[in-house]
N, C-alpha and C positions, 0 to 999 in steps of 0.2 A: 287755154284755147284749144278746140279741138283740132287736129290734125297737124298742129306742130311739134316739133319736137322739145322735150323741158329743156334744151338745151338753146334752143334758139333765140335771137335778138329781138324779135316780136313777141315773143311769151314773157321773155322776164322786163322787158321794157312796158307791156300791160300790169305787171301785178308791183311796179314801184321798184326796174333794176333787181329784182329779188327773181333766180334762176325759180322754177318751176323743180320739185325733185322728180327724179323719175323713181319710179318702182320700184327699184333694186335699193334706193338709197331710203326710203320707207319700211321696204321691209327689213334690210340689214339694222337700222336705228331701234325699229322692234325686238328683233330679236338680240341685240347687244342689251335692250333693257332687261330681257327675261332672263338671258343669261346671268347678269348682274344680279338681278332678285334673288334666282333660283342659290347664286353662291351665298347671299346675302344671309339667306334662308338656313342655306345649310352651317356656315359659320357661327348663327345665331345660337343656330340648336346644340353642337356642340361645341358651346365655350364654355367653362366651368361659372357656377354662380357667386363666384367670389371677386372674378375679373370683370372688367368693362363691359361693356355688350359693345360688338362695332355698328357703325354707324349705317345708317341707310344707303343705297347708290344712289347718286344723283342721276338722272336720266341723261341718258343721248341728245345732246344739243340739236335740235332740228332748226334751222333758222326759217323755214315755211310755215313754221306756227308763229303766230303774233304775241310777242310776249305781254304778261299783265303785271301786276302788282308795284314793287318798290321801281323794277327796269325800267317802267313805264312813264315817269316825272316827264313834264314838260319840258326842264333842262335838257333831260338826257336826250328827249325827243330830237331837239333842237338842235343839240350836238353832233348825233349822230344825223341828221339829216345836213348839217355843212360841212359835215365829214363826207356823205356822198355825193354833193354837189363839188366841193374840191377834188374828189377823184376822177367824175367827169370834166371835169372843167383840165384836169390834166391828160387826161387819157386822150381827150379833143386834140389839144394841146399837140399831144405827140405823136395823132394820128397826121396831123397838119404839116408835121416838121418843124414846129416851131422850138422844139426841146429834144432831145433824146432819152 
């Protein structure tokens, strides 16, 4: 949404409770990935050819990308969607006073 802040209660209650990142959390994710590459790279190159080769870096968790593949089942869907309706439903809960 333009003109609010990625932090704000309007913006992450448009895209599904899901904060909006800002900038700095975009670019930092980026360059933690290249960072990783770049050692990934240079480990590669010098490990002797009789050892293991190490493994790829997994990339920087973004949670504003929508994940696909095996994460994506309609169980997990489901799960994790009454997993966010319980957290609101407590968060309400304690806004109210009715729990601490």
């Amino acid at each position: 949404m333009q003109g609010l802040s990625p932090e704000s209660a309007t913006s992450a209650a448009v895209n599904g409770g899901i904060p909006e990142p800002s900038g700095e959390q975009i670019l930092l994710a980026d360059l933690f990935d290249a960072v990783s590459t770049l050692d990934w790279h240079f480990a590669l190159a010098n490990t002797d050819d009789k050892k293991a080769k190490p493994k790829k870096p997994k990339p920087y968790p973004r949670w504003w990308v929508k994940q696909t593949g095996r994460s994506s089942s309609p169980e997990r869907l489901a799960k994790l969607e009454d997993a966010r309706r319980r957290k609101r439903e407590r968060e309400k809960a304690i806004a109210e006073g009715r729990i601490a």
